[in-house]
C-alpha positions as CSV (number, residue, x, y, z in Angstrom):
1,X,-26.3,58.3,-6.3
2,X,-26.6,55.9,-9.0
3,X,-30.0,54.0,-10.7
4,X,-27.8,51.5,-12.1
5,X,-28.5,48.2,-10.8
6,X,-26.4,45.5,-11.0
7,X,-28.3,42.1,-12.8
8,X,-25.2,40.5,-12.8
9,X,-21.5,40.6,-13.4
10,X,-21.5,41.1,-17.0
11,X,-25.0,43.1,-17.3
12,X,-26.1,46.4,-15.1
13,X,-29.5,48.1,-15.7
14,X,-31.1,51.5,-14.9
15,X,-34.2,51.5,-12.4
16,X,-36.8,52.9,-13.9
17,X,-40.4,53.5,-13.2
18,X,-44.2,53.2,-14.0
19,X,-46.9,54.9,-12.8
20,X,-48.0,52.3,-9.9
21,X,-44.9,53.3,-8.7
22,X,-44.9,57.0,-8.3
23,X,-47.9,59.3,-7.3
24,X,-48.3,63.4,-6.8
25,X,-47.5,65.8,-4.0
26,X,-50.0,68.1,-2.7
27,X,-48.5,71.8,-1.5
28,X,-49.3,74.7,0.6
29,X,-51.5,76.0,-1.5
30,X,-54.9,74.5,-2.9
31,X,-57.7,76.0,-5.3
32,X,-61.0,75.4,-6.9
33,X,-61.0,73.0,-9.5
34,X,-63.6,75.7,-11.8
35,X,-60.6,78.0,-11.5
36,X,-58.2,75.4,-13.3
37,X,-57.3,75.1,-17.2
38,X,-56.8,71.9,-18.9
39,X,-56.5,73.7,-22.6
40,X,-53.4,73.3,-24.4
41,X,-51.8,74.0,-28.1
42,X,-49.9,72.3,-30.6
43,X,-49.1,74.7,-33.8
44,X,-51.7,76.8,-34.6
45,X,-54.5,74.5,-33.0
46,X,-56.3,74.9,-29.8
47,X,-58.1,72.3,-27.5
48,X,-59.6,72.6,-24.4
49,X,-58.6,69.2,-23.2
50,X,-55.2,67.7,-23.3
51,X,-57.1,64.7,-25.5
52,X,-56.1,63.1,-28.8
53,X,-58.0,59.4,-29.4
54,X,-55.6,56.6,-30.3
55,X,-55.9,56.2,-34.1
56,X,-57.2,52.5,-33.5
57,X,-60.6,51.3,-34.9
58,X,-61.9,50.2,-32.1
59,X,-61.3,53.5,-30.7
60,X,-62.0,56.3,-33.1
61,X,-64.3,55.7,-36.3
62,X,-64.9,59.5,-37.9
63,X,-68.4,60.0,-35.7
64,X,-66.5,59.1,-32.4
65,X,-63.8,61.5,-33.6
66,X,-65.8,63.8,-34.6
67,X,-67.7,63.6,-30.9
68,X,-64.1,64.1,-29.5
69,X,-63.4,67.3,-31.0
70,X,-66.4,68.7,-30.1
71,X,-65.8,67.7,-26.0
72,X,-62.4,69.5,-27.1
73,X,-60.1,66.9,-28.1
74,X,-58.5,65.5,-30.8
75,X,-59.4,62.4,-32.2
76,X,-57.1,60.8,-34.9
77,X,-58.1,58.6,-37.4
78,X,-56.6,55.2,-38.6
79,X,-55.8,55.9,-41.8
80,X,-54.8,51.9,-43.1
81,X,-58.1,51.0,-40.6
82,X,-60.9,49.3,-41.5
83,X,-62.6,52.8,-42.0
84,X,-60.5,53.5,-45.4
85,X,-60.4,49.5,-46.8
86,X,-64.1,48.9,-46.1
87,X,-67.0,51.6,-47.7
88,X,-69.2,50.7,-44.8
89,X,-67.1,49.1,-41.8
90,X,-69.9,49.0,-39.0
91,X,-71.2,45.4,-40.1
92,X,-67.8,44.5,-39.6
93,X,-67.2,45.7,-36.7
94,X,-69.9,44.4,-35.1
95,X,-69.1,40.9,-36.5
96,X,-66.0,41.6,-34.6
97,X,-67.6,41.9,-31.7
98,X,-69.5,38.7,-31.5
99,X,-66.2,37.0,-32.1
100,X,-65.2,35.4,-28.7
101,X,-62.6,32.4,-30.0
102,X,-59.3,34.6,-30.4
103,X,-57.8,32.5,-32.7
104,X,-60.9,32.9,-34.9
105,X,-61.0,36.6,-34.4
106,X,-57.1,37.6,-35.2
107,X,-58.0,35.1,-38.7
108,X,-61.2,37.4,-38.8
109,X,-59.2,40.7,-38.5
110,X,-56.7,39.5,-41.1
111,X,-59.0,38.8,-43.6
112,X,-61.0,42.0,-43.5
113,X,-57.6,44.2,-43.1
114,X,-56.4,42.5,-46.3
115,X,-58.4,44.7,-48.3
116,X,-56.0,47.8,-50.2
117,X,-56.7,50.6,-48.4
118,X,-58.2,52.9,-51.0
119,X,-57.3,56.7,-51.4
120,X,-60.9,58.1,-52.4
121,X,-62.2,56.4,-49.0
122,X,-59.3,58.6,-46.4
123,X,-60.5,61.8,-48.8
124,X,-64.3,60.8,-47.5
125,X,-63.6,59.9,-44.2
126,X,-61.4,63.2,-42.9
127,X,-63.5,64.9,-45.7
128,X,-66.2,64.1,-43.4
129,X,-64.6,64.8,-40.3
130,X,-63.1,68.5,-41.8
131,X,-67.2,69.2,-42.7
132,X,-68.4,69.2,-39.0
133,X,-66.3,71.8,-38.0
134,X,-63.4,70.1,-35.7
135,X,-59.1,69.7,-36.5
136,X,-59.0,67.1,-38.7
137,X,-55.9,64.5,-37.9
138,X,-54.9,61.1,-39.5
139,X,-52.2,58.1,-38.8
140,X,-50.1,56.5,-41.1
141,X,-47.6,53.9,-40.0
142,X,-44.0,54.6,-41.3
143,X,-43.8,52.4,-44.1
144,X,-47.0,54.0,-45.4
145,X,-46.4,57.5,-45.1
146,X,-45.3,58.1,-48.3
147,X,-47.3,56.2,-50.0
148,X,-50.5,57.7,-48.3
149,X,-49.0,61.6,-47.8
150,X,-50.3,63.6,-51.4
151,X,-53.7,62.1,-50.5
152,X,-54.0,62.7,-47.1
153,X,-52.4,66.4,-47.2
154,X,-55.2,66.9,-50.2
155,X,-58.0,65.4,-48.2
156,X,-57.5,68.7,-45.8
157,X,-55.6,67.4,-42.7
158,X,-54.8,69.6,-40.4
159,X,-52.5,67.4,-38.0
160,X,-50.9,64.6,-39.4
161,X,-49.7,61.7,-37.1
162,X,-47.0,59.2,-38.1
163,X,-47.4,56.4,-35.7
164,X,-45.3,52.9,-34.6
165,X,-44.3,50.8,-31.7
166,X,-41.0,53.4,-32.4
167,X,-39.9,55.7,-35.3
168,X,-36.5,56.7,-36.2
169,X,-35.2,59.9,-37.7
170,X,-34.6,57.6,-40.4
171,X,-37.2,55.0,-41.1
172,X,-35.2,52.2,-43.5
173,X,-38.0,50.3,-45.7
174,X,-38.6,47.1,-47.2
175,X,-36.8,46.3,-49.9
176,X,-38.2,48.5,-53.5
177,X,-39.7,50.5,-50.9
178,X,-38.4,54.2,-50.3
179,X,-36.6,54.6,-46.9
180,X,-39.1,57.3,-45.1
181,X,-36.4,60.0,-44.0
182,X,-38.2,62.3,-41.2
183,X,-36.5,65.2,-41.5
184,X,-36.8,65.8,-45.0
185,X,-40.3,65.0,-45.1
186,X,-41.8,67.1,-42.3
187,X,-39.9,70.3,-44.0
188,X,-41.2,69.5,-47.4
189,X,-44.9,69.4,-45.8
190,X,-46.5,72.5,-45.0
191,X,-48.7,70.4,-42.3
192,X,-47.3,70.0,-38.5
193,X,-46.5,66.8,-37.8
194,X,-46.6,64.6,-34.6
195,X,-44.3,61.4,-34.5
196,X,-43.7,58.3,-32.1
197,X,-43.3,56.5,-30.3
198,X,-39.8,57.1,-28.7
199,X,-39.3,56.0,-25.3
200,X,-35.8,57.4,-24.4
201,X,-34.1,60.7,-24.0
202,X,-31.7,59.9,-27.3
203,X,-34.2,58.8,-29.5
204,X,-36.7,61.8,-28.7
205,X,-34.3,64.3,-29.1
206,X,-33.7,62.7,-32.8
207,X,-37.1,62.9,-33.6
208,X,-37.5,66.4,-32.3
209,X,-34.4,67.7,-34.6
210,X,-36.9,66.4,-38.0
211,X,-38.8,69.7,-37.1
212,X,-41.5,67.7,-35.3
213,X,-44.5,69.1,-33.7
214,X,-45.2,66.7,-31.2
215,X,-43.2,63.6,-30.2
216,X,-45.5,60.3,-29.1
217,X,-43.8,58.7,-25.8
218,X,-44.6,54.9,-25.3
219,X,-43.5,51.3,-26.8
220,X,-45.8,48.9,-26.5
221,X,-47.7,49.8,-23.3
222,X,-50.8,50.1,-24.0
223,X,-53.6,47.3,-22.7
224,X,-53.9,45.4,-26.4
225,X,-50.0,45.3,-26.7
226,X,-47.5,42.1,-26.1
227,X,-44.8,43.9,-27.5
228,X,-43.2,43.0,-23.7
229,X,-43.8,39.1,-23.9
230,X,-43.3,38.7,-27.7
231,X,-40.4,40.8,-28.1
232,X,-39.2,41.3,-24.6
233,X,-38.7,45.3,-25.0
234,X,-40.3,47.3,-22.1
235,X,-40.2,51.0,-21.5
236,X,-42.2,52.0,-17.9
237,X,-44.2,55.3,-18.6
238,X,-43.2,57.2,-15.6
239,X,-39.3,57.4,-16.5
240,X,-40.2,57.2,-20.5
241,X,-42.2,60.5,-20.0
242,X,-39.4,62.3,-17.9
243,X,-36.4,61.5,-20.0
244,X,-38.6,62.7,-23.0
245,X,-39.6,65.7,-21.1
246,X,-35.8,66.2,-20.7
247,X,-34.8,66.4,-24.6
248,X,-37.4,68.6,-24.5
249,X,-35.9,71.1,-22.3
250,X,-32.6,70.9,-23.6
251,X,-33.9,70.4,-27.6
252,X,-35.6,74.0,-26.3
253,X,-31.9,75.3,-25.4
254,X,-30.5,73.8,-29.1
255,X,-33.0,75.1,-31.0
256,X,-33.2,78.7,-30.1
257,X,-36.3,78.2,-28.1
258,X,-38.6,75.9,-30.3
259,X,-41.0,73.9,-28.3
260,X,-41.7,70.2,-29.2
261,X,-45.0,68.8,-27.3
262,X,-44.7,65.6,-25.6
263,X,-47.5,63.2,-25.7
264,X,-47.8,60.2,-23.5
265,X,-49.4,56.9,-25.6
266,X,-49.7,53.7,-23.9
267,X,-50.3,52.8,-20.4
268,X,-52.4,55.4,-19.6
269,X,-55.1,52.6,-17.8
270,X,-56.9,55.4,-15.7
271,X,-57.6,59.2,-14.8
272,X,-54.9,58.1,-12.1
273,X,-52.3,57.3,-14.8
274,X,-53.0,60.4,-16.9
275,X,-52.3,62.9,-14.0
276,X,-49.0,61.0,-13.5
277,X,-48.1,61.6,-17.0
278,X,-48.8,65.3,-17.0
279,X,-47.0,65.3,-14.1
280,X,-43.9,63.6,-15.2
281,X,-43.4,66.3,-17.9
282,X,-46.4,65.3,-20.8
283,X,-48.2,68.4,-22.8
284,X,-51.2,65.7,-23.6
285,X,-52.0,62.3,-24.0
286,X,-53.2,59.8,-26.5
287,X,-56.1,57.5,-24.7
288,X,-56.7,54.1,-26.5
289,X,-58.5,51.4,-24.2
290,X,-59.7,54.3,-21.8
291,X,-61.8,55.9,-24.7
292,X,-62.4,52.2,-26.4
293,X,-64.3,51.8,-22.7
294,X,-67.3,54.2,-24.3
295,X,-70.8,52.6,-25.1
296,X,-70.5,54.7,-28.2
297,X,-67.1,53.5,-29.6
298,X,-66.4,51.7,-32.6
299,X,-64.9,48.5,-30.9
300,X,-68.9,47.5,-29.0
301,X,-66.6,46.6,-25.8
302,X,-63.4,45.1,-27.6
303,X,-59.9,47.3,-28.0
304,X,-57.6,46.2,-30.2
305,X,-54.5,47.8,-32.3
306,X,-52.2,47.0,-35.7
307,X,-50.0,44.3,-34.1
308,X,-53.2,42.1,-33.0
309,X,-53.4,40.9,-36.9
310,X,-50.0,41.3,-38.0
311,X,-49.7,38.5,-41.0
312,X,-46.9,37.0,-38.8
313,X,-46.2,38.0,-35.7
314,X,-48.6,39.3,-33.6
315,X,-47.9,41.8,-31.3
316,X,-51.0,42.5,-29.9
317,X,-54.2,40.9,-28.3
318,X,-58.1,42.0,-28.8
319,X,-58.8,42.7,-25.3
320,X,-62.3,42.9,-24.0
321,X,-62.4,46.2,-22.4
322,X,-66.0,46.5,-21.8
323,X,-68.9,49.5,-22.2
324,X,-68.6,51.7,-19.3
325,X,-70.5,55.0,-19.6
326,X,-70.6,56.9,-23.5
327,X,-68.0,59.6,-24.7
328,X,-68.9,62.6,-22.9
329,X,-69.4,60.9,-19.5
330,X,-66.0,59.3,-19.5
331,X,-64.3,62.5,-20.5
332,X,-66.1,64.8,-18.6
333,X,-68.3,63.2,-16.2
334,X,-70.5,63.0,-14.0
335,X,-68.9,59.6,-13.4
336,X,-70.8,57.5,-11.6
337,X,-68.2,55.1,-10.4
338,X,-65.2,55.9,-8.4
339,X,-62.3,53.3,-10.4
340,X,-61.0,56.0,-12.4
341,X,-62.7,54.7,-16.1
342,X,-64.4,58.1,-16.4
343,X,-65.0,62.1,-15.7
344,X,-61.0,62.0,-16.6
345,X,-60.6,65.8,-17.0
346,X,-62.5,66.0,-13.7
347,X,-59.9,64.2,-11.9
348,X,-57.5,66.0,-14.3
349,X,-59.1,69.2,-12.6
350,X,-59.2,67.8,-8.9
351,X,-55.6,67.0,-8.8
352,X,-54.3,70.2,-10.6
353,X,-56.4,71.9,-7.8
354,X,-55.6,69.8,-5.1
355,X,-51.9,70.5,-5.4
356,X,-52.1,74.4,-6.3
357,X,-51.9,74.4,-10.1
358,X,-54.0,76.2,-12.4
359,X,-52.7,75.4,-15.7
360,X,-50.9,72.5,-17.5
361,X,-47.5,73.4,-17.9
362,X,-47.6,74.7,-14.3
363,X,-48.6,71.5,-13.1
364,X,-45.4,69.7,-15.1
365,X,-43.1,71.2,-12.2
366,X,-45.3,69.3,-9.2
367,X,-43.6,67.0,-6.8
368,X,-43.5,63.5,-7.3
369,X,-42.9,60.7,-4.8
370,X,-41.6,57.1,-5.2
371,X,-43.1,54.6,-3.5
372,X,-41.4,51.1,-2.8
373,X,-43.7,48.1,-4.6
């Protein structure tokens, strides 16, 4: 049967779906959750939790990163943040947070992101992040890469993350600006690369034929974007996920058996929405208001990403998120609430047990319902 929809005599649509709309399916068989894995891999880099913290600044500053890898995540750093324009950023960022007029805060954030980011402060900051001991990963957005790219393969990267609302194969630049060509680039760097977002089957399986490691699935999803009412382009998680999922599978076939991790980014609201995501076919996910919920992270309460400033149109909001427990607590419990803002793994755990799965990849191939709104 069809998921075409007709919206009118000149336009159909596919249905797709979010998260709200689709949930898990328990099976005969059940375990203990202390008998389930959550670790995965991406190159030659192990984690213990399928965890990488948005590279926003009011998500991951180095320290919170840092904290991340040691509950055994990922945490990647803005690299054009606040963190590599500013020697000492914390002032600021608390300024930031005593900012309640939005219209005074986004002229604020402009100001303060109009400094050059400067190349000695990314050496420092992964420099720092390389010295205590955890995988060091940066962002860049396309039209910085390679600009940014000697310096931040010198610095000692280990994973290096080229992120936007959506990345071609073929990023075409400003004008007197080099066009960023993927596929090229990632062979001539001898660091594995993840890339994103893409948010359908097409565009994934492009960006998996650059030789990526990891492709980022979301556009404009996540709880600072207004990519949907400014620009009116929408792409539900659920069916995002999937179709990516599915290049995956048949990039797998292509390519002789070369795996490309999927990693959801946007949307992911609660330890709910990140079982879904596993679920529909995700190897990890990327957490940016969830984790910019800590006491301990750099955004005191507030999330906020690139497009919130953007010199002329903003794409984005500073949202106040809140403080609900620190770090550790809201990755690994004990949570001490029951709405799904913290102990995510635990739930991770629960669920994987619950429905008789005892390691990641397993739990891709579980049932999944659809519920009518």
């Amino acid at each position: 049967m069809s998921n075409e929809i007709e919206i009118g005599r000149g336009k159909r649509a596919r249905r797709v779906y979010t998260f709200d709309e689709i949930g898990v399916v328990p099976t005969r068989r059940t375990r203990d959750p202390e008998l389930v894995s959550t670790a995965w891999s991406i190159d030659a880099f192990n984690f213990d939790i399928p965890v990488l913290g948005a590279p926003m600044d009011s998500v991951m500053s180095p320290d919170q990163a840092i904290s991340l890898g040691r509950l055994g995540g990922l945490g990647v750093l803005n690299l054009e943040g606040l963190w590599t324009r500013h020697d000492n950023p914390e002032p600021l960022l608390a300024e930031l947070s005593r900012i309640e007029d939005e219209r005074e805060a986004v002229d604020r954030m402009r100001e303060l992101y109009a400094a050059p980011i400067l190349p000695e402060l990314i050496r420092d900051r992964l420099g720092q992040m390389r010295d205590a001991g955890v995988t060091v990963a940066g962002a860049l957005s396309p039209h910085r890469t390679a600009e940014f790219t000697d310096t931040v393969v010198n610095a000692g990267v280990d994973l290096f993350v080229i992120r936007g609302n959506t990345v071609s194969a073929e990023h075409v630049a400003e004008g007197g600006r080099e066009p960023l060509n993927l596929k090229q680039f990632i062979y001539e760097l001898d660091v594995p690369v993840i890339v994103g977002g893409a948010a359908t089957y097409q565009s994934a399986l492009h960006l998996m034929r650059t030789g990526a490691a990891g492709v980022l699935v979301g556009f404009g999803g996540g709880a600072s974007s207004t990519t949907r009412v400014t620009l009116g382009i929408r792409a539900p998680m659920a069916t995002a996920i999937a179709d990516v999922a599915g290049a995956r599978l048949d990039y797998l076939d292509e390519s002789g058996g070369r795996y490309v991790h999927v990693i959801a980014d946007g949307g992911l609201g609660t330890s709910g929405d990140i079982i879904k995501a596993m679920a529909c076919g995700a190897d990890a996910v990327m957490l940016g208001s969830t984790l910019a919920k800590a006491s301990d992270a750099p955004g005191q309460g507030w999330h906020w990403g690139q497009e919130a400033h953007h010199e002329d149109l903003p794409r984005g909001r500073r949202v106040k998120v809140g403080q609900v427990a620190p770090l550790a607590e809201i990755v690994n419990g004990p949570s001490h609430l029951a709405d799904g803002n913290s102990n995510l793994m635990g739930a991770l755990r629960r669920a994987m047990a619950t429905t008789g799965y005892s390691e990641l990849k397993e739990f891709q191939r579980v049932g999944i319902v659809h519920a009518e709104r």
